[in-house]
C-alpha positions as CSV (number, residue, x, y, z in Angstrom):
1,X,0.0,0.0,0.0
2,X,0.7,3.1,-0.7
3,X,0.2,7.0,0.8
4,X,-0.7,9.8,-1.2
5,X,-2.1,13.6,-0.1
6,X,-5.5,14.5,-1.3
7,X,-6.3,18.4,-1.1
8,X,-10.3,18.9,0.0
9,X,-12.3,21.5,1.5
10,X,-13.5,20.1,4.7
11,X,-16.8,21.5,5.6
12,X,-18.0,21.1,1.5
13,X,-16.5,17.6,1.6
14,X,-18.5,16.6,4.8
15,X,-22.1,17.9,3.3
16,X,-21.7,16.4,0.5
17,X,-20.4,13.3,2.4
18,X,-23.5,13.5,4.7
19,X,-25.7,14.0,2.5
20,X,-24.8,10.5,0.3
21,X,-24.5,8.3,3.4
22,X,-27.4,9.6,5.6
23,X,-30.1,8.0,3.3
24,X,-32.7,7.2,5.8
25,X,-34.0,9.2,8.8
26,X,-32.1,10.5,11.7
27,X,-33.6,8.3,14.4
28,X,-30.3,8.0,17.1
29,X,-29.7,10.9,18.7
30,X,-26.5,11.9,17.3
31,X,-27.1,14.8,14.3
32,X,-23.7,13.4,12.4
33,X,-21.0,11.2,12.4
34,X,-20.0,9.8,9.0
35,X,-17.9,6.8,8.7
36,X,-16.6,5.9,5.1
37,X,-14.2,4.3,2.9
38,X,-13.2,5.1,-0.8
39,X,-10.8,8.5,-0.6
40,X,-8.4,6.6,-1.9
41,X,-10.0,3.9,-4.4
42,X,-9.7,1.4,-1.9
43,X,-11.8,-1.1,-0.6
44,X,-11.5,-4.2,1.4
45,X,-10.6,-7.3,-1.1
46,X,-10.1,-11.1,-0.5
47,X,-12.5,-11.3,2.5
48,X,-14.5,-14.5,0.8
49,X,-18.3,-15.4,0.9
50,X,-21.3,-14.0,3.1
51,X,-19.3,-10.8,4.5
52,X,-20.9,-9.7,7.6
53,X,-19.3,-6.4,9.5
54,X,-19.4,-4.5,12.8
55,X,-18.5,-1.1,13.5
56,X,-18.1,0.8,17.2
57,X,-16.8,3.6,19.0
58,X,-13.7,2.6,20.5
59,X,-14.4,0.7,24.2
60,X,-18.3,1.6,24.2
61,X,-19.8,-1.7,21.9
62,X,-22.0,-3.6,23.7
63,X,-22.3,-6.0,20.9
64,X,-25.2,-8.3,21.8
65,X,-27.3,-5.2,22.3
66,X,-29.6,-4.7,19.4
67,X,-31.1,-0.7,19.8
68,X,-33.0,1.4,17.5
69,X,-34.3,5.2,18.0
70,X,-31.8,5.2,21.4
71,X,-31.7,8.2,23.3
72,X,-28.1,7.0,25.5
73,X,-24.8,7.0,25.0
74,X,-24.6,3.5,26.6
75,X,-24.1,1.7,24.1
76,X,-22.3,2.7,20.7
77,X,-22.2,0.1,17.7
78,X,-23.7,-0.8,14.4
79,X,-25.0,-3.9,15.0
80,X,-28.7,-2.8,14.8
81,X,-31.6,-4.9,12.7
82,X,-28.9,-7.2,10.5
83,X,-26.9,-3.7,9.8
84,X,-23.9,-6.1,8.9
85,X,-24.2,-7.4,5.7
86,X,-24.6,-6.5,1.5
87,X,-28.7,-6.1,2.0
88,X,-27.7,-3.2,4.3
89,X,-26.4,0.1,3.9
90,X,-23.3,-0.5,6.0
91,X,-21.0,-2.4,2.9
92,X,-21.1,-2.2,-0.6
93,X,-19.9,-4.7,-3.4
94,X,-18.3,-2.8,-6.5
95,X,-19.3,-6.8,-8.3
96,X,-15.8,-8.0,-8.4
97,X,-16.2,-9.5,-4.6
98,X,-14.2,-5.5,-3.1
99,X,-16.4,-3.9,-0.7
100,X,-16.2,-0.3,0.7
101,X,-17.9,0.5,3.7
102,X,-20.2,3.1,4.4
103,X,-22.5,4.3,7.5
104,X,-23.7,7.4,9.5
105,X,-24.1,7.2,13.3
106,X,-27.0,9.9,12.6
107,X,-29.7,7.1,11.1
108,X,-31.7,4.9,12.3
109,X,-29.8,1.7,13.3
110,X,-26.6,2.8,15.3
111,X,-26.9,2.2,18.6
112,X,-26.6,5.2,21.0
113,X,-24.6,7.7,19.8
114,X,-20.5,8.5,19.6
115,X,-20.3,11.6,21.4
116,X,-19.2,11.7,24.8
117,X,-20.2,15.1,26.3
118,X,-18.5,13.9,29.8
119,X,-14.9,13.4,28.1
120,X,-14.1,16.6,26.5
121,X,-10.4,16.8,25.1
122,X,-8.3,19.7,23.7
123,X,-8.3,18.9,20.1
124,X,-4.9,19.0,18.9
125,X,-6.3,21.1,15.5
126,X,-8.4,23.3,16.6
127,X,-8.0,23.9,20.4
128,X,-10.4,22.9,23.1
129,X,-13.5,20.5,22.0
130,X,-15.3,17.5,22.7
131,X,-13.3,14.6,20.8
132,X,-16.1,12.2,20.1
133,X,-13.7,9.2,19.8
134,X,-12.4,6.5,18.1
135,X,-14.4,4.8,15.2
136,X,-13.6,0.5,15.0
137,X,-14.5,-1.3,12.2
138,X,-14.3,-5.2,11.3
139,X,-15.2,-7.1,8.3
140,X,-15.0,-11.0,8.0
141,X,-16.5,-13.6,5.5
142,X,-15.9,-17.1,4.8
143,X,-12.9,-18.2,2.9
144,X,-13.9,-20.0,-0.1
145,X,-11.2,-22.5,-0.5
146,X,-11.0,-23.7,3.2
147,X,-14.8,-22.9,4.2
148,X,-14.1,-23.6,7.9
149,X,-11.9,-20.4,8.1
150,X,-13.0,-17.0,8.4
151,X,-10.7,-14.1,6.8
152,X,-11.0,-10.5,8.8
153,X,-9.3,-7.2,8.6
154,X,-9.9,-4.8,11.3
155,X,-9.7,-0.5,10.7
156,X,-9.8,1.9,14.0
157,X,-9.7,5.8,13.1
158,X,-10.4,8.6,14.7
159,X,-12.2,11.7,14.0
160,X,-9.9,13.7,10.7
161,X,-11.1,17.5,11.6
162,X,-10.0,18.6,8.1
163,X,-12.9,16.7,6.8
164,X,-15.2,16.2,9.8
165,X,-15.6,12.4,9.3
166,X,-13.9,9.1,10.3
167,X,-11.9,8.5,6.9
168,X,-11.2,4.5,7.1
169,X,-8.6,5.1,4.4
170,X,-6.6,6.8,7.0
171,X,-5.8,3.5,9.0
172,X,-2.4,2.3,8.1
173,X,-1.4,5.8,6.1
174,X,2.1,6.9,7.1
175,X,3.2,10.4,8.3
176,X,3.5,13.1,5.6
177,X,4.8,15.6,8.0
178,X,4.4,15.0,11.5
179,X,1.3,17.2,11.5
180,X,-1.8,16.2,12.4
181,X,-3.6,18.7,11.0
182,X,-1.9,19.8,7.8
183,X,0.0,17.0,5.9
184,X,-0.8,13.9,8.2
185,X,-4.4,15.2,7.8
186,X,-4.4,14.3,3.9
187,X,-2.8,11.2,4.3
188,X,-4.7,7.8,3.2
189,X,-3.7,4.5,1.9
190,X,-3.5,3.7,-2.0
191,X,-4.9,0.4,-2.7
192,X,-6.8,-2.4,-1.1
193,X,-7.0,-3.7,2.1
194,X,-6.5,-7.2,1.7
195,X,-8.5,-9.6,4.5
196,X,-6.4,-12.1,6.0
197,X,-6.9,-15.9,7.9
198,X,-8.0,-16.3,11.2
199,X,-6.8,-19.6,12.7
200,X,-9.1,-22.4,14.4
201,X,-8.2,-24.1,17.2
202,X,-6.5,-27.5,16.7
203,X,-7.4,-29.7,18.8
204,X,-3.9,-31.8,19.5
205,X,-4.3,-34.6,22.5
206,X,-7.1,-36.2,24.5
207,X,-6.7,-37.7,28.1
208,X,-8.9,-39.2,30.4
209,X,-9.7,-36.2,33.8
210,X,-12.8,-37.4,36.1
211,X,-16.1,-36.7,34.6
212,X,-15.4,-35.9,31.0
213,X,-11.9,-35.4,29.3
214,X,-9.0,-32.9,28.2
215,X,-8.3,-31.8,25.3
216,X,-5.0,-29.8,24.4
217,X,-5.7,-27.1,22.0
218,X,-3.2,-24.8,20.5
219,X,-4.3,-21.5,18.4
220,X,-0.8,-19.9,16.4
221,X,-0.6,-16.9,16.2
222,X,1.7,-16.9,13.3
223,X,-0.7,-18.4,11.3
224,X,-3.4,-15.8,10.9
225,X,-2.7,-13.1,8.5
226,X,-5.7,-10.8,9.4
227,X,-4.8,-6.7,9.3
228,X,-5.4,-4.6,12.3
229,X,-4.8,-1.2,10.7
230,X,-4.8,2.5,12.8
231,X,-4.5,5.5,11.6
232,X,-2.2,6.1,15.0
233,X,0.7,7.7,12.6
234,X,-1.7,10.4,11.4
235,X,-4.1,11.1,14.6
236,X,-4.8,14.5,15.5
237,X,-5.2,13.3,19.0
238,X,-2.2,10.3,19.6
239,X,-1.7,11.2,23.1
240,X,-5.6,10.5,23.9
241,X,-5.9,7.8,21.3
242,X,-3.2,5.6,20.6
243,X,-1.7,4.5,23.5
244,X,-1.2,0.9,23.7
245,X,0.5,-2.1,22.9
246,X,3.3,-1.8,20.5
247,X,1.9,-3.8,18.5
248,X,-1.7,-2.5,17.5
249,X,-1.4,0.8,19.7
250,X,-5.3,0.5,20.5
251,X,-5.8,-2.7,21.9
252,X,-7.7,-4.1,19.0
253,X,-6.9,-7.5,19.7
254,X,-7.5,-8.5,23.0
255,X,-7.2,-12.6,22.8
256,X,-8.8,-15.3,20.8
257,X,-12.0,-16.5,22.3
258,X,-12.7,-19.9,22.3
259,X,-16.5,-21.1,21.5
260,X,-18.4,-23.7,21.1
261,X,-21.8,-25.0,19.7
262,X,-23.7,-28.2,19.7
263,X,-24.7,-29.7,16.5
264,X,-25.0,-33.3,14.3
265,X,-21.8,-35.5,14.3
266,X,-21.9,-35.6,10.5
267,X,-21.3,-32.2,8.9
268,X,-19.3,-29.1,10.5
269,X,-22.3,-26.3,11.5
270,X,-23.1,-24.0,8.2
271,X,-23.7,-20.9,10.7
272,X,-20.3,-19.4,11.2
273,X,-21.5,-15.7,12.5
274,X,-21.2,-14.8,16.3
275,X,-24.3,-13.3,16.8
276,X,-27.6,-14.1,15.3
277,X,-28.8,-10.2,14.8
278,X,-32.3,-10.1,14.8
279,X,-34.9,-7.7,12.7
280,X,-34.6,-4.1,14.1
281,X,-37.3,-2.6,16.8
282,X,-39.4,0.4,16.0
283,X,-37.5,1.6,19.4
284,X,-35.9,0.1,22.3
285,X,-33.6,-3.1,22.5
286,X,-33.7,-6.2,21.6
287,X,-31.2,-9.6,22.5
288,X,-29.1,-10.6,19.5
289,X,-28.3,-14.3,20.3
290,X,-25.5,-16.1,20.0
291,X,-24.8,-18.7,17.0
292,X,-21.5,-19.7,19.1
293,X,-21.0,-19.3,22.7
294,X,-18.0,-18.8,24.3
295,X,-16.5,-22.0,26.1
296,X,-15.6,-22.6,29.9
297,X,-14.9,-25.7,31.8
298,X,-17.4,-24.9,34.3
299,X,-20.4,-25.4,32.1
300,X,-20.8,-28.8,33.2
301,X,-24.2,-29.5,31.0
302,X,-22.9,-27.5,28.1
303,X,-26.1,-25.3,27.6
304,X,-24.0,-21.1,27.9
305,X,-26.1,-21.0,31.3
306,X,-25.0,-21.3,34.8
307,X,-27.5,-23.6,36.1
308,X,-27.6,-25.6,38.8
309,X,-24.7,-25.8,41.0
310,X,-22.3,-24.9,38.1
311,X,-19.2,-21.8,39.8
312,X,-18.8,-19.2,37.7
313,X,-17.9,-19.3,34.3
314,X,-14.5,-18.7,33.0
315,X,-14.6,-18.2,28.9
316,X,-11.1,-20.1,27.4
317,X,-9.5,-17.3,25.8
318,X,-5.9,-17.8,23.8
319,X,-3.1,-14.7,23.8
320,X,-3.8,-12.2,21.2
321,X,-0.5,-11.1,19.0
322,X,3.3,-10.2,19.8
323,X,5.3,-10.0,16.8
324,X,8.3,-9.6,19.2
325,X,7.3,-12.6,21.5
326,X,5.1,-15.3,19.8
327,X,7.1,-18.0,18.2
328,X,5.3,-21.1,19.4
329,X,1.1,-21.7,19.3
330,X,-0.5,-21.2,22.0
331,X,-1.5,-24.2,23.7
332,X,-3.7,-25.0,26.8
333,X,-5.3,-28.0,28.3
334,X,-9.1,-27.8,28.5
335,X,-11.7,-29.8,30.4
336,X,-14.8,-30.9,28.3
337,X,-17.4,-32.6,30.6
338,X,-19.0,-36.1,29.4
339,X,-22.5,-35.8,28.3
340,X,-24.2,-38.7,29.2
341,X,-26.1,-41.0,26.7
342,X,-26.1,-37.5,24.1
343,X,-26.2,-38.7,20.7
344,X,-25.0,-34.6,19.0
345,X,-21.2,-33.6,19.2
346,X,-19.5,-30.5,20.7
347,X,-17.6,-27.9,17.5
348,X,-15.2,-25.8,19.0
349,X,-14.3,-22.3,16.9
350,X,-12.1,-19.0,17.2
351,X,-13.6,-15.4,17.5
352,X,-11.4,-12.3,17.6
353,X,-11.5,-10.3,20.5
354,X,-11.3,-7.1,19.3
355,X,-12.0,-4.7,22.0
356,X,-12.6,-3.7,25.8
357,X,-15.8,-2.2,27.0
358,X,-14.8,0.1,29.9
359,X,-18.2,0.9,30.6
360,X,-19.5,-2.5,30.5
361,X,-16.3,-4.4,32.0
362,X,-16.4,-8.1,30.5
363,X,-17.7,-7.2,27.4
364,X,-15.8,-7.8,23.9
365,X,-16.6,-7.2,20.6
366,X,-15.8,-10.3,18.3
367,X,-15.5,-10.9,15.2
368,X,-18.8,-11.0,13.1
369,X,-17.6,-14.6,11.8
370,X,-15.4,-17.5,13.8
371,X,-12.8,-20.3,12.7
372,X,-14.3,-23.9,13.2
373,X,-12.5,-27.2,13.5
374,X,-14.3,-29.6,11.6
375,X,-13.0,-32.0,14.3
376,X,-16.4,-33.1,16.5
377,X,-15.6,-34.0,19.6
378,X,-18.2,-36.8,20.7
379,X,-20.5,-35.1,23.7
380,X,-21.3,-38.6,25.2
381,X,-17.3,-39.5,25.3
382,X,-15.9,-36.0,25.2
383,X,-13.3,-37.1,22.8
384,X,-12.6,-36.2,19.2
385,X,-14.7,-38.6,16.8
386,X,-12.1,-40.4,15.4
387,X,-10.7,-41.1,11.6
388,X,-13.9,-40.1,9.6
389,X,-14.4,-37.6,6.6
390,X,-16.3,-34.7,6.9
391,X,-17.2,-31.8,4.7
392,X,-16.8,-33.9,1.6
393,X,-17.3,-31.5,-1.7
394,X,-17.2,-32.6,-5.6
395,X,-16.7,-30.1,-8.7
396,X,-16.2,-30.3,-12.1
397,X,-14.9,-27.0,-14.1
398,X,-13.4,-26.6,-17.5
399,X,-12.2,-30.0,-18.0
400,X,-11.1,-30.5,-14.6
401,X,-12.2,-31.6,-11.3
402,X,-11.6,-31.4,-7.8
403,X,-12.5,-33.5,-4.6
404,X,-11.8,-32.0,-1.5
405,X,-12.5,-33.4,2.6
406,X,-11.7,-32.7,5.7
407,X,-10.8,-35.3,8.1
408,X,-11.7,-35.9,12.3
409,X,-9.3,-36.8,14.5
410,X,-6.8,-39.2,12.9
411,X,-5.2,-41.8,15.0
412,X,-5.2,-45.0,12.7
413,X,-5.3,-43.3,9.2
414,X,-2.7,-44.9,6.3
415,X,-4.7,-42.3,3.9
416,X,-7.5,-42.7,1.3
417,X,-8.9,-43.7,-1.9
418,X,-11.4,-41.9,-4.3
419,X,-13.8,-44.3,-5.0
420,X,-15.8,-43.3,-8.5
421,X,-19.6,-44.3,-8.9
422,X,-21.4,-44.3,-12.2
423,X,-24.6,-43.6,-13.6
424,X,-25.5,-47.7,-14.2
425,X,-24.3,-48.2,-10.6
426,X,-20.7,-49.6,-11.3
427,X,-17.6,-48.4,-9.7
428,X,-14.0,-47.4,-10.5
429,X,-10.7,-46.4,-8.1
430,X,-9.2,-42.7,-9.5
431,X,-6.4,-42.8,-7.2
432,X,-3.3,-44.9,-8.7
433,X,-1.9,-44.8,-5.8
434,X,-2.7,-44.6,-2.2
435,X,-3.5,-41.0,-0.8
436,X,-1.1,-40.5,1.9
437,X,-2.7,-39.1,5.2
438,X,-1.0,-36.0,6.7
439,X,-1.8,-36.7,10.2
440,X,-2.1,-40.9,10.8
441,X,-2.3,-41.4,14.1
442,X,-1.0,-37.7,15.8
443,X,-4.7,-37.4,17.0
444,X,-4.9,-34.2,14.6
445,X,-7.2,-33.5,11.5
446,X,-6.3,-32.0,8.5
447,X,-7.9,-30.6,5.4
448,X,-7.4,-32.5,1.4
449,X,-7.9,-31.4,-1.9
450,X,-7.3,-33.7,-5.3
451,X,-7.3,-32.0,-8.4
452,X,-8.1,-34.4,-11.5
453,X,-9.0,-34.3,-15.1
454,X,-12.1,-35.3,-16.2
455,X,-10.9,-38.2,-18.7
456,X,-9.3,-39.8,-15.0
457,X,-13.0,-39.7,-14.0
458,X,-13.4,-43.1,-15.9
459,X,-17.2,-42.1,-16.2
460,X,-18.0,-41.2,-12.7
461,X,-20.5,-38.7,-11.7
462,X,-20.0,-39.1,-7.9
463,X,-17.2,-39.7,-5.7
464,X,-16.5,-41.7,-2.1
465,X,-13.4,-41.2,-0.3
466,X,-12.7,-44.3,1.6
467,X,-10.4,-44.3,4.6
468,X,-7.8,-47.1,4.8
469,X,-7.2,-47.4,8.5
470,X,-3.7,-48.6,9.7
471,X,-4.8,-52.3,10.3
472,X,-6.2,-52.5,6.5
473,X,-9.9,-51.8,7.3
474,X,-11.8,-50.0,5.0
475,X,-14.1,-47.0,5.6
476,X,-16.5,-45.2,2.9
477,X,-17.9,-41.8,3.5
478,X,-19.8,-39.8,0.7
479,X,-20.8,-39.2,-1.7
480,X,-20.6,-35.8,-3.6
481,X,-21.9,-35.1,-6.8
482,X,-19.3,-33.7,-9.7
C-alpha cells in the first residue's frame, strides 16, 4: 500500500459526504458522524463469501445489544436490525467481490450515539473541544477454498477534523509531516486492504480427567494473517488515542476466544456468525443471540447458562499477538465434561476479540464470523470422533475436477482412496496410488484437496473417499456429486 495527499475543503466535503450516506432518517440521537471508505480507491478485497461487518466507538460496543431510536450514550455500535451485511447500507460490493464501507451514526440503526459530552479533550487542531472518539471497524466472511476459516481485517480511526468524518482510508497511512492537522491530515492508503486468515483451534491430545476429558488445543498466532490497521501515525489526537501495545497501539486485539456449539456428528455447522442479529425494533432493544457461545470448563451440562450448581464461568480465551514474542502456538489443556447417553457432538471455533468495553467491563466485541475445526468432539465421550471424513465437496470445471475433505481426528489413518460411482451403478478407483494421510495417528485433523482431469473420472458422476485405517480396514464416507 501506498500514501498519497488529497487536497479537499473540509466543511463542502463533509455535506456532501452526509448528505450520500445519511439515506434514511435520523432516528439516534447523534445529528452526524460519517464513517466511510473510498478517498483513496480502496476497498477491502479477498474477505471471501457472506461478508458480515461490525462497527463501534472505540471501548463503548455492547455487541449483543440490538437498539434502535436510542436516546443513550450507553451503548455505541452498528450492530442494529442485521446492519452487517450487503442487504444493508453498512457495505457495498463494487461486483468484483471489493467492498467499501459506508455508515452514518445519525440514522436509524446505530446504537446510542458517539459523542461523549462527559470526556471533552483539547483537540490538537483546533484547540479545546469534545473529541467524540475512536471509530472500530471489522469485516469478515468465509474463505472460499478452506470454508471452515474466516478471513478479517480490522480498521480503527479517529475523528480527521479537516474533513469532519472518520476516513477509514486513513488507517495504516504513514506520516507526511508529523502534523496532524496539515500534511498527516491528507494522508490515506492507496490500494486495497487485503483480508487475512483467522486460525481455528486445533485440537492436538485427548486424556482421560474425572467426569469428561481434556483436550489440548493450540491456536498460532503466526498463522493468521488478518490486518489490524490505525491511523495512529496520522491522529490528531495520539496522546488521547493511541496508547497501547506496541503492536496495535489501540488494543484491538485482545485474545482469541474460544467457543463452542452443539450440532450433528456428521457435517461441521453452516452458521459461522457470532451473533444471530435479529430484525430491528421500532425503538428500544432487543437480545441478538448467540450462533456460538463462548466456552468454559465450568459449564458442566454444556447449555452457555449457569445452572444448577455450576461456579462461575471462566470463557477459554488464547493470547492475542506479539510480533516480538510469539514464536510457538499457544496451547492450553481444556476440560470438556461427558455428556451422558447424548447422541449430537460438541464444534469448538475462534472469535477475535477485538476490544474492551470500559463501561461495561467483560464485554468484547468479536468478530462478526469464527474459525471452526471440523474436528467433532463426541458429547457422550468428550473425545474427538475419530478417523472419519467430513465436509466432503465434488466439482467439475473446464475439464477438470476437484474433490476436496476434511478429516476428524486421525489416529489409525494410512490415507485414502477416491472411490468413483457411475450412472449404471458400477464403480472405479481414480487414485493410482494410495492418498497419503497428513496426520495418521497424531490425534490431529487435516484438510485434502485432489485435483483431476475429467478423462481420470473413468465415467463417474459421484465420488467416495474411503479411509484405509492402519490395520487394513476399509471406511467409505460420501458421496458428492461432480
Amino acid at each position: 500500500m501506498q500514501v498519497r495527499r488529497i487536497k479537499v475543503i473540509g466543511v463542502a466535503l463533509a455535506m456532501v459526504a452526509a448528505g450520500l450516506i445519511g439515506t434514511t432518517p435520523s432516528f439516534a440521537n447523534c445529528a452526524a458522524g460519517d464513517v466511510f471508505q473510498g478517498f483513496a480507491g480502496g476497498a477491502f478485497a479477498n474477505c471471501g463469501t457472506n461478508p458480515q461487518t461490525f462497527g463501534w466507538q472505540h471501548q463503548r460496543a455492547v455487541q449483543r445489544i440490538v437498539c434502535a431510536n436510542c436516546t443513550t450514550n450507553g451503548i455505541a455500535g452498528v450492530d442494529s436490525g442485521g446492519q452487517s451485511g450487503l442487504a444493508d447500507a453498512i457495505i457495498s460490493d463494487d461486483g468484483t467481490g471489493r467492498y467499501t464501507a459506508n455508515y452514518s451514526w445519525g440514522n436509524f440503526g446505530p446504537d446510542g450515539c458517539i459523542l461523549i459530552a462527559s470526556e471533552p479533550t483539547v483537540s490538537a487542531c483546533t484547540g479545546t473541544a469534545t473529541t467524540p472518539g475512536v471509530n472500530n471497524f471489522v469485516i469478515a466472511g468465509q474463505d472460499t477454498t478452506f470454508p471452515n476459516l474466516a478471513r478479517a481485517a480490522v480498521l480503527s480511526v479517529d475523528l480527521n477534523e479537516p474533513f469532519q468524518f472518520w476516513v477509514l482510508d486513513q488507517a495504516g497511512a504513514a506520516s507526511v509531516d508529523g502534523d496532524p492537522c496539515v500534511g498527516d491530515a491528507s494522508s490515506f492508503i492507496v490500494g486495497d486492504v487485503e483480508c487475512g486468515v483467522i486460525p481455528y483451534p486445533a485440537i492436538a491430545l485427548s486424556a482421560g480427567a474425572p467426569g469428561g476429558s481434556t483436550l489440548t488445543f493450540h491456536v498460532d498466532p503466526l498463522a493468521d494473517t488478518f490486518p489490524i490497521l490505525t491511523d495512529c501515525e496520522v491522529a490528531h489526537d495520539k496522546a488521547t488515542n493511541c496508547l497501547g501495545p506496541a503492536d496495535d497501539k489501540r488494543n484491538l486485539l485482545v485474545g482469541r476466544q474460544l467457543l463452542f456449539r452443539r450440532d450433528s456428528c456428521t457435517a461441521t455447522p453452516a452458521d459461522r456468525r457470532s451473533y444471530n442479529i435479529p430484525p430491528s425494533p421500532t425503538s428500544g432493544t432487543l437480545n441478538a443471540t448467540r450462533v456460538w457461545t463462548p466456552y468454559a470448563p465450568q459449564d458442566l451440562n454444556l447449555n452457555g447458562v449457569q445452572d444448577g450448581a455450576e461456579v462461575a464461568f471462566v470463557p477459554v480465551t488464547f493470547a492475542g499477538r506479539d510480533e516480538l514474542s510469539d514464536t510457538l502456538p499457544d496451547s492450553k489443556d481444556v476440560f470438556v465434561p461427558f455428556q451422558s447417553g447424548a447422541s449430537d457432538c460438541v464444534y469448538f471455533a475462534i472469535a477475535l476479540q477485538l476490544d474492551v468495553n470500559v463501561i461495561a467491563p467483560g464485554e468484547r466485541v468479536l468478530s462478526p464470523l469464527v474459525s471452526i475445526n471440523p474436528i467433532p468432539v463426541s458429547a457422550d465421550q468428550a473425545t474427538p470422533v475419530s478417523d472419519r471424513v467430513v465436509n466432503l465437496v465434488a466439482s467439475k470445471s473446464a475439464g477438470k475436477a476437484s474433490v476436496s475433505w476434511d478429516t476428524t481426528a486421525e489416529f489409525a489413518t494410512s490415507g485414502f482412496n477416491l472411490i468413483g460411482t457411475k450412472k449404471n451403478g458400477g464403480s472405479v478407483q481414480l487414485n493410482s496410488t494410495l492418498i497419503a494421510a497428513k496426520k495418521g495417528t497424531t490425534g490431529e485433523g487435516a484438510s485434502y484437496t485432489v485435483s483431476l482431469s475429467s478423462g481420470s473420472l473413468k465415467g463417474s458422476t459421484a465420488v467416495y473417499v474411503e479411509v484405509v485405517k492402519t490395520n487394513g480396514a476399509k471406511e467409505r464416507f460420501g458421496p458428492a456429486s461432480f
